[in-house]
N, C-alpha and C positions, 0 to 999 in steps of 0.2 A: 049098616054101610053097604051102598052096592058095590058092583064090581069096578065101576068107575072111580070110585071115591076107594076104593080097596087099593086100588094101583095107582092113583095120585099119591095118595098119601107114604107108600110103600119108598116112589119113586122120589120123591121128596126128599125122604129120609137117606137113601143110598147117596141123593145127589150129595148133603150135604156132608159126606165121609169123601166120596168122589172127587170132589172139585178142587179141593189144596194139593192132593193127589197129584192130578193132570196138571195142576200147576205148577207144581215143582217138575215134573217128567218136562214139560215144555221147557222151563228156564234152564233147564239139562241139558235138553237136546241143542237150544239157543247154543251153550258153551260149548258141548262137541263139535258142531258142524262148525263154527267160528276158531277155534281152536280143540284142531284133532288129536289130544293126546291120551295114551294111555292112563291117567287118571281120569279125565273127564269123561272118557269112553265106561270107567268102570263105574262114575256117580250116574251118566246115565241110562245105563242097565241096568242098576237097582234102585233105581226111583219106576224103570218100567216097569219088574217085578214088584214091587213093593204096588204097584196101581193094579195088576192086575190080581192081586192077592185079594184083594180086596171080592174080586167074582169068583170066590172058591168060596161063598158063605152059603152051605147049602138049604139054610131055613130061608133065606130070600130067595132060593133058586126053586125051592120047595113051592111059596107062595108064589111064587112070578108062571110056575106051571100054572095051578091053579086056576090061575086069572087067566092064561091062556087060553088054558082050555073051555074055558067056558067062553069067549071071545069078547070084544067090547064093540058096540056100536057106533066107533067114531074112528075111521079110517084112519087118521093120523095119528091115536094115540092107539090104535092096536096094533100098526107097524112099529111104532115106537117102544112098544111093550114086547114084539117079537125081537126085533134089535136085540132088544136089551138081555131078553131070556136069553139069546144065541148066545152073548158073551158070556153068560155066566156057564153056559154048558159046555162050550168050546173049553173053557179055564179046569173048569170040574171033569172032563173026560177027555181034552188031548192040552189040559197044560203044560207037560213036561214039553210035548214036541212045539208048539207053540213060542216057549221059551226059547229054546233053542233054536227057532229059526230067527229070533231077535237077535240073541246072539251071535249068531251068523253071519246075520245082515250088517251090525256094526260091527263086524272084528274087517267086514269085505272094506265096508266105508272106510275106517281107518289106513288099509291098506291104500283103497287108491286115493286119499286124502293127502297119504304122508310122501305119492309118488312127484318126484319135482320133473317136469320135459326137461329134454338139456339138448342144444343142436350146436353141433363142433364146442359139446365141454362147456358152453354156458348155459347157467340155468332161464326159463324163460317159463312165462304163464302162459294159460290158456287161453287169455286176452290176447298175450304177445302171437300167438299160433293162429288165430282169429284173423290176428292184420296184416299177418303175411299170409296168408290163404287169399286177403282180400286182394291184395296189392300189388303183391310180390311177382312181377313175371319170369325170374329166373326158376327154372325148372328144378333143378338140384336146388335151391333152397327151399322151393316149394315141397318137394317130396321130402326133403330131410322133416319140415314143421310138421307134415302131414303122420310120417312114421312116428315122431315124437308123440304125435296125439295116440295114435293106435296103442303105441308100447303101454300107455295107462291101462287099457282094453288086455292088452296081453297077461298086465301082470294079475288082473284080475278073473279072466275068463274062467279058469279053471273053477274056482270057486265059485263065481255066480250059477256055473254050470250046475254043480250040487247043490247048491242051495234051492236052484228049478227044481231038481228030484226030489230035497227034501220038504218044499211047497207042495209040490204032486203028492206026498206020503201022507201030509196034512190035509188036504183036498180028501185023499181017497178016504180017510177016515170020517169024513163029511158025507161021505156017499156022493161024491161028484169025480167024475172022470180025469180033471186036473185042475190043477188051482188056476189056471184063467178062468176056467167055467165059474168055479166056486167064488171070484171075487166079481166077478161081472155080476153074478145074481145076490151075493152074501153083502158084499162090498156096497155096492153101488145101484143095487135095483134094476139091472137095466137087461130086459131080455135080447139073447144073444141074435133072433132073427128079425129083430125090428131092427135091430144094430147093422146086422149083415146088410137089410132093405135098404136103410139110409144111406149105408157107405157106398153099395152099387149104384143108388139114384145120383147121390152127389157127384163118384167118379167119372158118371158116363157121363152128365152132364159137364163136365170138366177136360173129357177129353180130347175135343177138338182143339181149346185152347192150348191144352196142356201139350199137345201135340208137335204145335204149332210153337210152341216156346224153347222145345225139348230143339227142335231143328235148327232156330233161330240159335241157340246158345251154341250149342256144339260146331254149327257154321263158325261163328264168330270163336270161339276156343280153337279151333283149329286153327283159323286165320293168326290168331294171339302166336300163339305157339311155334308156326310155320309145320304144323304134322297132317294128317287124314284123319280126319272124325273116327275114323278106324283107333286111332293111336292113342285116341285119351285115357287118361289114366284116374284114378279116383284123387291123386294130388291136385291136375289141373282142374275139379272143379271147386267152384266158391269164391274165383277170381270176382271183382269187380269189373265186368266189361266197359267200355266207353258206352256203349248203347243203355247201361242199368244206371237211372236217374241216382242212386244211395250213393254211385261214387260222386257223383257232383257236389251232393248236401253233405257227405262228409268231411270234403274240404273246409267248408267252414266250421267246421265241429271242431276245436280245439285243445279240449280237455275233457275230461270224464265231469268235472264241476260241471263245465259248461252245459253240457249233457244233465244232469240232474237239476240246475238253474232252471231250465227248458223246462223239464217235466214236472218241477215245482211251479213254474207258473201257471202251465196247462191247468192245472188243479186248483191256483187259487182263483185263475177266471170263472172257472167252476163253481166256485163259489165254497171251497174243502179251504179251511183253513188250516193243513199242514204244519206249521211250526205250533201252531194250539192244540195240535192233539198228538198222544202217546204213541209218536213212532219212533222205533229205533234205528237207524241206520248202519248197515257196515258193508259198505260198498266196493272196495277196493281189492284186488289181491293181495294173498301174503302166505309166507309158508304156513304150512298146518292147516290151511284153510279147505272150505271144501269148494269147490270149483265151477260150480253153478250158481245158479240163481233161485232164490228160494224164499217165501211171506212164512214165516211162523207167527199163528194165531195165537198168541201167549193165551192172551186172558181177553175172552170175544167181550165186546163194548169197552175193554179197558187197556189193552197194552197188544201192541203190533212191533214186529218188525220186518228187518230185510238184510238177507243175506244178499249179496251179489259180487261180481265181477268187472266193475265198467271200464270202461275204456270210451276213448274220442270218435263212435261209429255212430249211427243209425240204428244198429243191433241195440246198441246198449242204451238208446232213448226209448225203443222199445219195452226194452228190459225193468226200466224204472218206471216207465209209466207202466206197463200191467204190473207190477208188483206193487204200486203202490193203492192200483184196485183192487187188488186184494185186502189190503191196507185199511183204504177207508170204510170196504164193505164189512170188513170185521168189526171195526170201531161203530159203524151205523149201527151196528144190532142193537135192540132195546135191552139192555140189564134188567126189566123187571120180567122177563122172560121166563119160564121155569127151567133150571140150568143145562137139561138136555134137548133144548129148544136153542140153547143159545148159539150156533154155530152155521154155516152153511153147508149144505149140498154141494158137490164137486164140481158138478157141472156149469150152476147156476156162478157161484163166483169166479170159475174159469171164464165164462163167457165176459161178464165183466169187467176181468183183469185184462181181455185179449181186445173190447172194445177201447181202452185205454189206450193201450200198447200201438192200437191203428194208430191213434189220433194223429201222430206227424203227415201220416198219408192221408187222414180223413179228411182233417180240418189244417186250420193256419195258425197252427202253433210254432211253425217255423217262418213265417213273414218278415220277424225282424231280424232274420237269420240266413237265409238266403235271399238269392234273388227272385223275382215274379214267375219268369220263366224258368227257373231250375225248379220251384217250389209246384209248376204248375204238370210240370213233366213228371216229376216226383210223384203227384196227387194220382196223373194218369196210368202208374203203374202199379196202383193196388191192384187191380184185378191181377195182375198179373203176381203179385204175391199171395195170395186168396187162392190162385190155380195151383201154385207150388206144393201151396202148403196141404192143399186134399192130396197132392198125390207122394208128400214124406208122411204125412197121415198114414196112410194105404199101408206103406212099407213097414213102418214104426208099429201099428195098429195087428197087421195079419205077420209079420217076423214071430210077435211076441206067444200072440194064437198059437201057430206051427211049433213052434219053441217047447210050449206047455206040452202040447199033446205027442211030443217026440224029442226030447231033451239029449237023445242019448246021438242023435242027429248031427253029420257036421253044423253048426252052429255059424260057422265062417261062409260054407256054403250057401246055405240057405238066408243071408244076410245078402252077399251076394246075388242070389238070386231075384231075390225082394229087390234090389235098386237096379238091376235091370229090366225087371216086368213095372215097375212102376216110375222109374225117374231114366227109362231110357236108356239105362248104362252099357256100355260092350261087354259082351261076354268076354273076352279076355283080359278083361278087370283084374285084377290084382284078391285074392281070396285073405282078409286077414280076420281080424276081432274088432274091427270099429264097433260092433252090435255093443260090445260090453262097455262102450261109453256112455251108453245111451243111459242119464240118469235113473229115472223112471221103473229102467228094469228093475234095478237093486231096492231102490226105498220106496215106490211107488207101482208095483205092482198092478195091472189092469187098467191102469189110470187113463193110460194116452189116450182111450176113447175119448176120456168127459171131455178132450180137447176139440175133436170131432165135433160131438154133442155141442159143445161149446161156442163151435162154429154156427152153428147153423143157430143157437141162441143170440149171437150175438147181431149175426143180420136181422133177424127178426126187433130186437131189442131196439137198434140203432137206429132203424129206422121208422118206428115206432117214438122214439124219445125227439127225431131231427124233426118230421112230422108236425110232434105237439109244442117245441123250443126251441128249431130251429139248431143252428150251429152250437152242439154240445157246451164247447170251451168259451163260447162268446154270450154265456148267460148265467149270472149267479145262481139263479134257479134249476141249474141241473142239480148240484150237492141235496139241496132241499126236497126236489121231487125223486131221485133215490132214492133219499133217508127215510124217508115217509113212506114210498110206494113198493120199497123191494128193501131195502137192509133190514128195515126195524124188524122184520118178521121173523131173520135168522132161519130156524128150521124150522119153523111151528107151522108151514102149510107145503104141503107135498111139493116137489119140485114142478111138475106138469101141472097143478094148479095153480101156482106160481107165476108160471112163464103165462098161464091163460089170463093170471086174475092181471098182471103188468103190462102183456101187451094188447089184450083183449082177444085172442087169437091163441087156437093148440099150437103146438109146437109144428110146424110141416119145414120140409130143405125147401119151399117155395123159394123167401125172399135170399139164400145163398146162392140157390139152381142160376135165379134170374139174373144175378150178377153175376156168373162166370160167364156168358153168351156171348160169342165172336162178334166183334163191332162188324157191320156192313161196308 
């Protein structure tokens, strides 16, 4: 047997101990994040444990050196094979701290899961904080919704604080300087100066518009307000101005249903037929719950769901339609896969889920839902959300950086400082913990780049797919030519070959650069 067939047949074997494993851990975590309670928190910690117990067997970790070391000729199955040794040496030489940063992580979730907002003594969700952020132009209730959000942030900061130092103690044990480092190259494969490259090409390219919006909004907030741009405060932004088309289309938005009717048709023009395949839904808030939006990949080719939050916005058509590309990209995968093939790359279904999530601005999936001219004004302000969005990137993306490599750091400050150098804010901004809202940091570590990444996949992608079929949602053959040309593969071909073999083209910020450009 060579060393190919030494490590097929190895990995075979482990998958099929693995996999009921990661099954039960997912339908776990499914029940914690949907309902946050201390029993559910404690089935799924020991279904994590109980999976990673599993890479403490040292005659597999024994042979999976072996095969390392000696290397394999086929790019994809010798990363695949180094993955795979990582986890088992991670578990074997720093499983204790390992474990207990699991534990950490959901005793913080449970905490801010179980915190209810309340403004003047009634309770309200995060949906309800959303619509008055949107709407609301009284000042005092805008800042009371805004500190409700924060107080979540408050009660958790302290903790996610250490839990940074004890990711850093994890890292150094790694031989990496802190765990951002260690999960950008461990995590996600992604070298930290090509990352750097992109984010500087994308932003400067972005900053003329961005500039230029930054002036426009704060003018117009001012004038809302009756203060000096001087006076804004972090409550007064997030308003719906008269000038931002969303407030117009969410006038006719009337329910959260209606919102989800929306983005179930999107999908079945697509050609996804949605009620015929295994998704689960739970959309709505409710106590215990967890407070975002979030695709759990049960079981890849066979069972999906969706955690979310909706409400009657724009946001939340968003929301359903990238979640539910998550969705169908999971269910694409081909099952005859070999079981550590069956999954996606971070970035490659973020781009995806975020091409979705355009579609109200993209295309006219809202036609029979507003009017020509709201729908047409609407369409013209993507760029204009495309710009926003590199420069809360920017913030979200280097906070988290600066964060790892100095924890011990005001936190408040240096968040702070982040939504001034990049979203324009005054310095006399108000210093609190909104950072520790930020989902991401807590469960998803490193991550916000793939969104980045993501970005610039997804213009590449889209335009690419409009090219070959025109209007995405106004052809049954988009579902089909996915399925075929980008799900089935799951993980079986490296992400950059991927993105080459789909759109014929490496990955470059070309087609993003070129649609941020100041109209003339």
């Amino acid at each position: 047997m060579n060393n190919k067939e030494r490590y097929i047949t190895l990995r075979e074997d482990f998958s099929k101990k693995l996999a009921p494993k990661l099954l039960e851990t997912e339908l776990n975590a499914w029940e914690f994040y949907i309902n946050s309670t201390d029993e559910n928190m404690q089935k799924y910690l020991k279904s994590e444990n109980d999976t990673h117990e599993l890479f403490k067997n040292k005659e597999i970790y024994s042979q999976l050196k072996e095969i390392k070391d000696e290397g394999l000729n086929d790019r994809h199955l010798d990363k695949q094979l180094k993955d795979l040794y990582k986890s088992f040496d991670e578990e074997l030489n720093a499983g204790e701290l390992k474990k207990s940063l699991r534990e950490k992580e959901n005793e913080i979730a449970a905490k801010y899961n179980a915190y209810v907002p309340m403004i003047d003594g009634k309770e309200v969700t995060n949906a309800d904080i959303s619509k008055i952020l949107e709407t609301e132009k009284n000042p005092e209730i805008r800042q009371k919704a805004y500190d409700s959000k924060v107080r979540g942030g408050d009660i958790i900061a302290g903790d996610l604080k250490d839990l940074v130092k004890l990711r850093n103690e994890f890292a150094k044990s790694q031989g990496y300087d802190n765990f951002y480092d260690y999960q950008l190259k461990e995590e996600y494969d992604v070298d930290s100066n090509v990352l750097d490259s992109l984010l500087d090409n994308v932003y400067e390219n972005a900053k003329p518009l961005n500039a230029k919006l930054k002036d426009e909004n704060q003018k117009e907030l001012s004038e809302t307000f009756g203060i000096s741009p001087q006076e804004l405060r972090g409550y007064h932004y997030g308003l719906l101005l008269d000038s931002n088309s969303a407030k117009e289309v969410n006038k006719y938005l009337k329910t959260g249903e209606q919102v989800v009717d929306i983005g179930k048709s999107a999908y079945k023009n697509m050609g996804f037929d949605l009620d015929n395949m295994n998704i689960t839904l739970d959309l709505y808030p409710r106590k215990n719950k967890n407070t975002h939006g979030f695709c759990f990949e049960i079981d890849p080719g066979k069972d999906s769901r969706i955690l979310a939050n909706l409400t009657n916005n724009t946001r939340s058509l968003d929301t359903i339609c990238h979640e539910l590309g998550h969705c169908v990209y999971n269910l694409g995968i081909d099952t005859k896969l070999p079981y550590l093939d069956r999954g996606t790359t971070p970035a490659m279904t973020e781009a995806v889920a975020m091409m979705m999530g355009d579609l109200a601005q993209r295309e006219n999936i809202l036609k029979d839902v507003v009017g020509n001219d709201t729908l047409k004004k609407y369409k013209n302000d993507y760029k204009k959300s495309e710009a926003k969005f590199i420069n809360r990137s920017m913030q979200i993306i280097n906070f988290e950086k600066e964060m790892y490599k100095n924890p011990e750091q005001n936190l408040g400050k240096l968040w702070h400082d982040m939504k001034c150098k990049y979203l324009g804010r005054n310095e006399s901004e108000e210093i609190d913990n909104e950072w520790a809202t930020i989902p991401h940091y807590l469960s998803h570590p490193g991550y916000y780049q793939n969104y980045f990444r993501a970005d610039l996949i997804k213009a590449q992608m889209y335009n690419y797919l409009t090219d070959k079929l025109g209007p995405i949602t106004e052809t049954q053959k988009t579902a089909e030519y996915l399925n075929q040309n980008l799900f089935s593969y799951g993980k079986s071909i490296e992400e950059d070959e991927l993105i080459e073999k789909f759109t014929g083209q490496k990955l470059s910020a070309d087609a993003l650069c070129n649609s941020l450009q100041l109209d003339n």
